[in-house]
N, C-alpha and C positions, 0 to 999 in steps of 0.2 A: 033834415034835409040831406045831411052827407048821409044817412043812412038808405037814404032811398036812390041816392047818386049812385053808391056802392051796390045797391041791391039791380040797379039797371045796367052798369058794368058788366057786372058777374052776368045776368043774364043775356047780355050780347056775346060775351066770350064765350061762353056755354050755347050759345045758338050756331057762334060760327064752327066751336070744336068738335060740336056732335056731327057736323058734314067732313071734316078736314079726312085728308087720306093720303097717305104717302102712296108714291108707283115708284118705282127701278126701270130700266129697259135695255135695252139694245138697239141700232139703227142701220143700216147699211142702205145707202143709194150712189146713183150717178152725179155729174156736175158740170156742168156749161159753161166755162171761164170768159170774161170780156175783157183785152188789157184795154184800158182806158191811157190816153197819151196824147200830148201835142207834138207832130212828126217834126214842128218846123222846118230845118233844113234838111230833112229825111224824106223827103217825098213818094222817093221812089221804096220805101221798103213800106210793106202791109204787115199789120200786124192781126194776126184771127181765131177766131173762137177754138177752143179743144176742148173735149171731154175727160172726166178724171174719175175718179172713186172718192166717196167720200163716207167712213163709217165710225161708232164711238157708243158712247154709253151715257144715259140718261135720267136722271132723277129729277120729280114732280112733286111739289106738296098743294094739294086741293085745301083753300081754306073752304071751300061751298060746291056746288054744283055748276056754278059759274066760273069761278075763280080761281087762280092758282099761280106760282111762282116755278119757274122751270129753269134748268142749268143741263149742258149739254158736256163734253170733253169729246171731239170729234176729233180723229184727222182727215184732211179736208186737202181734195189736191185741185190748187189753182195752176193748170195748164195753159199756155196761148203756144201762138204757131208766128214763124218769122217770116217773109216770105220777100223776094226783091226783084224788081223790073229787068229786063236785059238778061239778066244773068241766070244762069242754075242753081240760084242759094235757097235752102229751105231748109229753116232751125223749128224741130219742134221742143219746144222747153217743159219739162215735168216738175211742177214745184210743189212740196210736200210741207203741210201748214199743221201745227195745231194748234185747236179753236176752241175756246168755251163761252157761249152765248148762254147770255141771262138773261130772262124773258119773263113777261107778265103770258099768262097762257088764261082765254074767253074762249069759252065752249060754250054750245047751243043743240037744242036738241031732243032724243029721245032718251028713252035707260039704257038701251042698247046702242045704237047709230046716234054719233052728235059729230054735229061738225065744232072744229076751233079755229082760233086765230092766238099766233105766238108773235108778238112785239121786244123789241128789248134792243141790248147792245152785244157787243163780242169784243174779245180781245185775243190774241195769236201770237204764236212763232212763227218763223220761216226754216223749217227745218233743215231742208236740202232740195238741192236742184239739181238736175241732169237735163242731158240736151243728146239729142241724135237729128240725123238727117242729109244734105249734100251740101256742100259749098265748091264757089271756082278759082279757081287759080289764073288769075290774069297772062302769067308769063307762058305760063303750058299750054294755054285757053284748053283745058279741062277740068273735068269736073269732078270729086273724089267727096267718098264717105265720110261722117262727123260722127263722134260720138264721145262724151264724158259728163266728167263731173263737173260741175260749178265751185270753185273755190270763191268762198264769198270774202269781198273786202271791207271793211268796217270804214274806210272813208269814203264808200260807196254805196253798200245795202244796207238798206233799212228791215233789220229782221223781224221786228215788233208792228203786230199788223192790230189796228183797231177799227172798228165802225158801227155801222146799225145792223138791225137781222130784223127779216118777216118772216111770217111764213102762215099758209092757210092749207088745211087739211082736213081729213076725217078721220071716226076713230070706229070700231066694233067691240061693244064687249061682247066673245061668244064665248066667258064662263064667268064665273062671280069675282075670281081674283086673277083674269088675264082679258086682254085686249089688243085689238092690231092696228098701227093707222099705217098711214100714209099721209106724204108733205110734200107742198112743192116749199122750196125754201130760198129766201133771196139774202145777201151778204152783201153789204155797199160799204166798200174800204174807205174810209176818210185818210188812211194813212199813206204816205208815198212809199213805192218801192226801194227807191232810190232816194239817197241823201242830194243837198244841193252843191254839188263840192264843184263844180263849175260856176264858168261867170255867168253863163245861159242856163236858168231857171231849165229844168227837166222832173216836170211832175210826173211818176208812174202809177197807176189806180188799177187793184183789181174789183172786178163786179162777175160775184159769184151766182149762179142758178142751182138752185139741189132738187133733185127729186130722190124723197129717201121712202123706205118704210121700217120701221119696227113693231117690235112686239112690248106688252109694260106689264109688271103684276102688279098688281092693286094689294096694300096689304089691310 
């Protein structure tokens, strides 16, 4: 009996090994940032979408034709825009993230053309910030240039960013050991930006959109 348990092991490990296939790659796309926020007593300031860049480098192990584990090292720039009523103020903010999402990776399809779907979580930095744009001077009533760095404060940002990732794409193989896809890709932060270091709870959430493509070799 244990001999035949052993003997149908080996031949499951041996069915799924003769498919498995390692890939490498590269990535490079754009990104649609959402700050997510309760304005409460901020009414009057909007807060909206910006686009970023977002590129890095990818590794794939296929247990099947189906099946696979996938890990990314991106950076990934979550941007928003400031914007406020009455006034001449407009902050655009560039915030430079890196991210490694780990993902179950379902392909379907042909030998050449399959489409996937990438599932999993992510975890990040917050690398750095910059900001440019206009603000007003109440006393002058005008209005004057902005631009710098973000010094970040530890009783106030939360550098360490986690959450979920999707993503649904296509792939081409046009040689035996290379392939191109294309992704749209989603990031939902569970983490806040900001720490709660006031008495008024202030949740900050980004929700990222990717549209990437790379290239992968098959080895």
């Amino acid at each position: 009996m244990k001999r035949k348990l052993f003997l149908l092991v080996g031949a499951l490990v041996l069915a799924v090994t003769a498919h498995a296939q390692w890939r490498v790659g590269a990535t490079i796309g754009t990104t649609a940032n959402h700050y997510r926020m309760d304005r409460q007593y901020m009414s009057d300031y909007h807060y909206n979408d910006r686009w970023g860049i977002t590129m890095g480098i990818t590794g794939q192990y296929d247990f099947n034709s189906w099946l696979g584990v996938r890990a990314d090292l991106n950076w990934t720039q979550k941007n928003y825009r400031i914007q406020r009523d009455r006034v001449t103020m407009d902050y655009k903010y560039t915030n430079n993230y890196l991210l490694l999402p780990v993902m179950a990776s379902f392909s379907f399809g042909g030998q050449k053309v399959r489409g996937f779907c990438n599932v999993g979580v992510y975890g990040g930095y917050w690398l750095s910030s910059n900001y440019s744009g206009t603000d007003y001077n109440a006393i002058a009533k005008a209005s004057f240039g902005v631009k710098g760095h973000v010094d970040f404060n530890s009783d106030r940002d939360q550098r360490w960013d986690c959450g979920l990732v999707g993503g649904l794409g296509v792939e081409y193989r046009f040689a035996p050991h290379w392939g191109v896809q294309v992704e749209a890709r989603y990031y939902y932060s569970t983490t806040s930006v900001q720490k709660q270091y006031m008495r008024v709870s202030d949740y900050r959430y980004h929700s990222t959109l990717g549209l990437q493509a790379g290239v992968s070799y098959f080895f």
